[in-house]
C-alpha positions as CSV (number, residue, x, y, z in Angstrom):
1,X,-111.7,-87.7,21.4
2,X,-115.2,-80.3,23.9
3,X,-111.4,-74.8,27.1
4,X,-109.8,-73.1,24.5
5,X,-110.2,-75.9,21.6
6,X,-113.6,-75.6,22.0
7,X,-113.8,-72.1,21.8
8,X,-112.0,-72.6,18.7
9,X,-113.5,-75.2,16.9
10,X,-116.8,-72.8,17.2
11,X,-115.2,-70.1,15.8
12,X,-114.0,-72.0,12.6
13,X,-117.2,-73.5,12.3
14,X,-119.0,-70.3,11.1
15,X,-116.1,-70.1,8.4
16,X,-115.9,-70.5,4.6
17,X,-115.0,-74.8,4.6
18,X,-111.7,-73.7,3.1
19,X,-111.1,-70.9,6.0
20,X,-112.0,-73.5,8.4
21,X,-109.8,-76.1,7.1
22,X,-107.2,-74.1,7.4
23,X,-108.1,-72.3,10.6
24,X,-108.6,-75.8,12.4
25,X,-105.5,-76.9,10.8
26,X,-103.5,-73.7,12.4
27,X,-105.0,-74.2,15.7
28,X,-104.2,-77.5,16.2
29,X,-101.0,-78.1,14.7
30,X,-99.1,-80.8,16.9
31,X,-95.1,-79.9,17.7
32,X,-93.7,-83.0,16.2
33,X,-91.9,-85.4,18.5
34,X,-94.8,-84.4,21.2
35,X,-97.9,-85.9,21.5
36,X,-100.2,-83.2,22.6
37,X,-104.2,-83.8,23.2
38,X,-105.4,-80.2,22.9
39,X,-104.3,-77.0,21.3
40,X,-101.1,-75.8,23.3
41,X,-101.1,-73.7,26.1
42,X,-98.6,-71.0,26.8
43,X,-95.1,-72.8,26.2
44,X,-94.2,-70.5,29.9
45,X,-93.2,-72.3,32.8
46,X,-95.8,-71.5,35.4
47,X,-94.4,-70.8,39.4
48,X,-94.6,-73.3,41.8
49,X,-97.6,-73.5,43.4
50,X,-99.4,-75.2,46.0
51,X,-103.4,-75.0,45.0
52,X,-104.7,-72.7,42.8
53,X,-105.6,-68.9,44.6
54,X,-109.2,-67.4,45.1
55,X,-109.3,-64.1,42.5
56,X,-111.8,-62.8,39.9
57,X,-110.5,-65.3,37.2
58,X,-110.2,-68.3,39.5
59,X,-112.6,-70.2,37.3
60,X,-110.3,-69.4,34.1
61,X,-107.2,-70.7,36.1
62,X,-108.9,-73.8,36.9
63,X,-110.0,-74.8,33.5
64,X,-106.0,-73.8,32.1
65,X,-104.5,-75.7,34.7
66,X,-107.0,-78.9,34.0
67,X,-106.1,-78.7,30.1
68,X,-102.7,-78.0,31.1
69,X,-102.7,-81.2,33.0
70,X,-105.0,-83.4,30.7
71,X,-101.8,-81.8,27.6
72,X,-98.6,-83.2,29.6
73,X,-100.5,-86.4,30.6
74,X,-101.2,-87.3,27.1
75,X,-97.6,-86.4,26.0
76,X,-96.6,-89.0,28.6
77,X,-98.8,-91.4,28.0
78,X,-98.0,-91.4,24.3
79,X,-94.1,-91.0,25.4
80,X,-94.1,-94.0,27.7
81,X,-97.2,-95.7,28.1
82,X,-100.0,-95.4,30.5
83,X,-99.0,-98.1,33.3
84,X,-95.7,-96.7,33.5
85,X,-96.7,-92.7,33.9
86,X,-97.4,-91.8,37.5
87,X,-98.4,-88.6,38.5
88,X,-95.5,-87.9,40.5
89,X,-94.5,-87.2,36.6
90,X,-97.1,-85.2,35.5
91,X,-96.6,-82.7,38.2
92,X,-93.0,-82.9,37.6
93,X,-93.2,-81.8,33.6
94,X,-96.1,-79.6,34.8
95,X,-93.6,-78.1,37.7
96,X,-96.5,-77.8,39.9
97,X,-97.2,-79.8,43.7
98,X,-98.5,-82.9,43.4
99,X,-101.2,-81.2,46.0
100,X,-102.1,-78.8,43.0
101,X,-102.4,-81.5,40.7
102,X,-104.7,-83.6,43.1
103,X,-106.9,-80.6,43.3
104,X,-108.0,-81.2,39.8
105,X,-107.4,-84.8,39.2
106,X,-107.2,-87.7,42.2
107,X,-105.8,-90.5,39.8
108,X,-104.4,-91.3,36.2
109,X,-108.1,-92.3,35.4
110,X,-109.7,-89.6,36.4
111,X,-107.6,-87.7,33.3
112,X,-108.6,-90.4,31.1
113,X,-112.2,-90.3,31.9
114,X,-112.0,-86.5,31.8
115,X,-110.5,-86.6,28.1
116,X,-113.8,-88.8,27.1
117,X,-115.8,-86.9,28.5
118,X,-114.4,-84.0,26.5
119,X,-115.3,-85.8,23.8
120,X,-118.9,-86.5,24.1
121,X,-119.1,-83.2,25.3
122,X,-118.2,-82.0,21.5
123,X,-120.3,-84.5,19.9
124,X,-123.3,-83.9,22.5
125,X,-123.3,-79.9,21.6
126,X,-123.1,-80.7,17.8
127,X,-126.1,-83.2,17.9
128,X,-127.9,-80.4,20.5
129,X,-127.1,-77.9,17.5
130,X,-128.2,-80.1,14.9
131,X,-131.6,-80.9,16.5
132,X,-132.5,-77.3,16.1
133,X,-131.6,-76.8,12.9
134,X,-134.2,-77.7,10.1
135,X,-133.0,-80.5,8.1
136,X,-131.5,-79.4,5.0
137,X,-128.7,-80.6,2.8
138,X,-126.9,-77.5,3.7
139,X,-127.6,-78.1,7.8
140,X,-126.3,-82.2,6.7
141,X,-123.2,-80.7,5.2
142,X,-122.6,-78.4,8.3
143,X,-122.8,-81.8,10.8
144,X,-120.2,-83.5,9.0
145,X,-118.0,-80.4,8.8
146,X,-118.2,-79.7,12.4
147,X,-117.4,-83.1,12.8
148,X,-114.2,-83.3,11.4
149,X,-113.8,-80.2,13.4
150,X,-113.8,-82.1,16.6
151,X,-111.7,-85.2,15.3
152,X,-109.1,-83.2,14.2
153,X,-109.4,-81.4,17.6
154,X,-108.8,-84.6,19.7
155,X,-106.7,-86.5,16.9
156,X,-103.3,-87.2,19.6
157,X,-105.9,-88.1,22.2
158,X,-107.6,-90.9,20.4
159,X,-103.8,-91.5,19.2
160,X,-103.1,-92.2,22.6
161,X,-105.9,-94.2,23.7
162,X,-105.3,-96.6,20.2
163,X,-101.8,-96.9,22.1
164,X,-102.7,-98.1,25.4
165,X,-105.9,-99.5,24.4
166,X,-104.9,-102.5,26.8
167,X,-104.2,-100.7,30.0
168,X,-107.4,-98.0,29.3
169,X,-110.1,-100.5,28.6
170,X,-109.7,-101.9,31.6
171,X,-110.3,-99.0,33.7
172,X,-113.8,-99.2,34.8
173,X,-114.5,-96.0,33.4
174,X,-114.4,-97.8,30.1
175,X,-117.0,-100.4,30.6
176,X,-119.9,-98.2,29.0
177,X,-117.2,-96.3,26.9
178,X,-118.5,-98.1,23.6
179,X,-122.2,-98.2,24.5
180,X,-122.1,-94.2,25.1
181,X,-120.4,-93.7,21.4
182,X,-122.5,-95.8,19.8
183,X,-125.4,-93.6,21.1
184,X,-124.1,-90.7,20.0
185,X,-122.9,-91.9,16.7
186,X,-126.6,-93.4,16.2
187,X,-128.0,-89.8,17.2
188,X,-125.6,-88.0,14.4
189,X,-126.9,-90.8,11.8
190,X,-130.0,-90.0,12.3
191,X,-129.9,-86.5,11.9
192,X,-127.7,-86.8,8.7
193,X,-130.3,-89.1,7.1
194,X,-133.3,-88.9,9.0
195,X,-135.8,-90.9,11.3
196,X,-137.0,-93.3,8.6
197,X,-134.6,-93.2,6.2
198,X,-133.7,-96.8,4.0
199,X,-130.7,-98.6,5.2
200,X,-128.5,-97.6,2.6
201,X,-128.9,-93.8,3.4
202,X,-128.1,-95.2,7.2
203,X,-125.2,-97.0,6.3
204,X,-123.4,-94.0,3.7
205,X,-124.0,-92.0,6.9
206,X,-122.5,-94.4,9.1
207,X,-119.7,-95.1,6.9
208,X,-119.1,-91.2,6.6
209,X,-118.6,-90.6,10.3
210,X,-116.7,-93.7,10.5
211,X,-114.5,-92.8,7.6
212,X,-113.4,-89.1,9.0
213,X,-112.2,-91.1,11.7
214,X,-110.1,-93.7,10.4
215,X,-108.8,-91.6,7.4
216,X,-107.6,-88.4,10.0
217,X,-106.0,-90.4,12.3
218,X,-104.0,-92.8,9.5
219,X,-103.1,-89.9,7.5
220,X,-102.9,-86.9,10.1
221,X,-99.0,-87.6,10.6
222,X,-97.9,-88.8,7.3
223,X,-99.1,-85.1,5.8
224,X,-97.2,-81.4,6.1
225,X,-100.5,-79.9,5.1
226,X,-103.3,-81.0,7.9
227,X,-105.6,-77.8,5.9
228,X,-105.7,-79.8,2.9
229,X,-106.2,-83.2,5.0
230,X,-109.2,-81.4,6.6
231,X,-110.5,-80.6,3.2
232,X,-110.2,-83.8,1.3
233,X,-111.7,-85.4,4.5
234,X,-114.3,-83.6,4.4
235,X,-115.5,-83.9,1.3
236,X,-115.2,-88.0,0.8
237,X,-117.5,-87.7,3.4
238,X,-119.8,-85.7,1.9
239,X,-119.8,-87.6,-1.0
240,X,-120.1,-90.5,1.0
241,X,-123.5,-89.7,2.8
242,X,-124.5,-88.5,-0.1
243,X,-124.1,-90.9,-2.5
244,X,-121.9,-88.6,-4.8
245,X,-118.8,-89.2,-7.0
246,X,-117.0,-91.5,-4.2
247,X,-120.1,-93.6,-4.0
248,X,-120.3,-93.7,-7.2
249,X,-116.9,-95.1,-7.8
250,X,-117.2,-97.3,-5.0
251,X,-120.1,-98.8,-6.1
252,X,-118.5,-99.2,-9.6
């Protein structure tokens, strides 16, 4: 499902949870009728161009143009399907050389791959964040709000993979796909329950994670308010690992 989004999805974590509802909400509204992986870009046509140009902020430039390019690559992907998107395409919507999209990306998979590694990248710096944090209620809460954070980030990404799940899993770059999230999601259990906690704790905290997933992306196009999805997401999870009121009813 980590650049701009990033950048933003650290900034509404040190907010209020109803701030940052709304603030991730805001930032990642998608344009309906276009599937779009991370926060827009400017809506400007860029020049022409052959490669990017040496300068001061050739770093910057390289990083907008790569989320530029990952952006209109999930738009087509989701449009007309993986197989049938070529590059030749991408560069077209992008109206850049195929030249200047090579310089970033050498194939179709290489976007995919670089989307997932976006991903982990999130989840890695959350669980990196978490492990110095003492363990606290407050510090579990925080994980599971940052969380959310990051699937509502990459919600039209992991849209787009559910939609070509055929044509992506076979790339070889998803052979350890499922191994590597399970690690990570084993990594975030632990640290919402600890080392040696009872399997029931484990599975509330598995079940949590899991359910922010499968409830933002069933619901995040069938609501006008994505702020109040964030928040009611967020808190069945929390009651969830924690054994509160929808535990409660569950178990009832």
């Amino acid at each position: 499902m980590h650049d701009p989004a990033t950048a933003a999805g650290r900034q509404a974590a040190r907010l209020p949870d109803a701030a940052r509802a709304r603030q991730i909400a805001n930032d990642h509204q998608p344009v309906r009728g276009q599937a779009a992986p991370v926060p827009a870009a400017s809506t400007a046509v860029p020049a022409r161009h052959e490669a990017p140009g040496p300068g001061p902020h050739d770093a910057r430039g390289r990083s907008d143009t790569r989320a530029r390019i990952q952006e209109v690559a999930v738009a087509l992907f989701a449009e007309q399907g993986y197989e049938k998107t070529s590059l030749r395409e991408i560069a077209e919507r992008l109206d850049v050389t195929k030249a200047a999209l090579y310089y970033h990306f050498k194939s179709k998979e290489d976007i995919v791959r670089s989307l997932v590694e976006d991903y982990f990248g999130q989840i890695d710096a959350l669980i990196a964040w978490a492990r110095t944090q003492p363990a606290s209620p407050g510090i579990r809460s925080e994980i599971l709000s940052r969380y959310v954070g990051i699937v509502a980030e990459g919600d039209e990404v992991f849209r787009m993979l559910h939609q070509n799940q055929a044509a992506v899993n076979s790339l070889a770059t998803a052979k350890n796909r499922g191994e590597l999230f399970r690690e990570r999601m084993g990594a975030l259990i632990e640290l919402l329950t600890g080392p040696a906690a009872p399997l029931e704790e484990r599975l509330r905290a598995a079940m949590a994670l899991g359910g922010v997933s499968v409830g933002w992306m069933f619901f995040a196009d069938q609501v006008p308010d994505r702020a109040e999805l964030c928040t009611a997401v967020l808190g069945i999870a929390r009651d969830i690992a924690e054994g509160g009121p929808a535990a409660g009813r569950a178990a009832g």
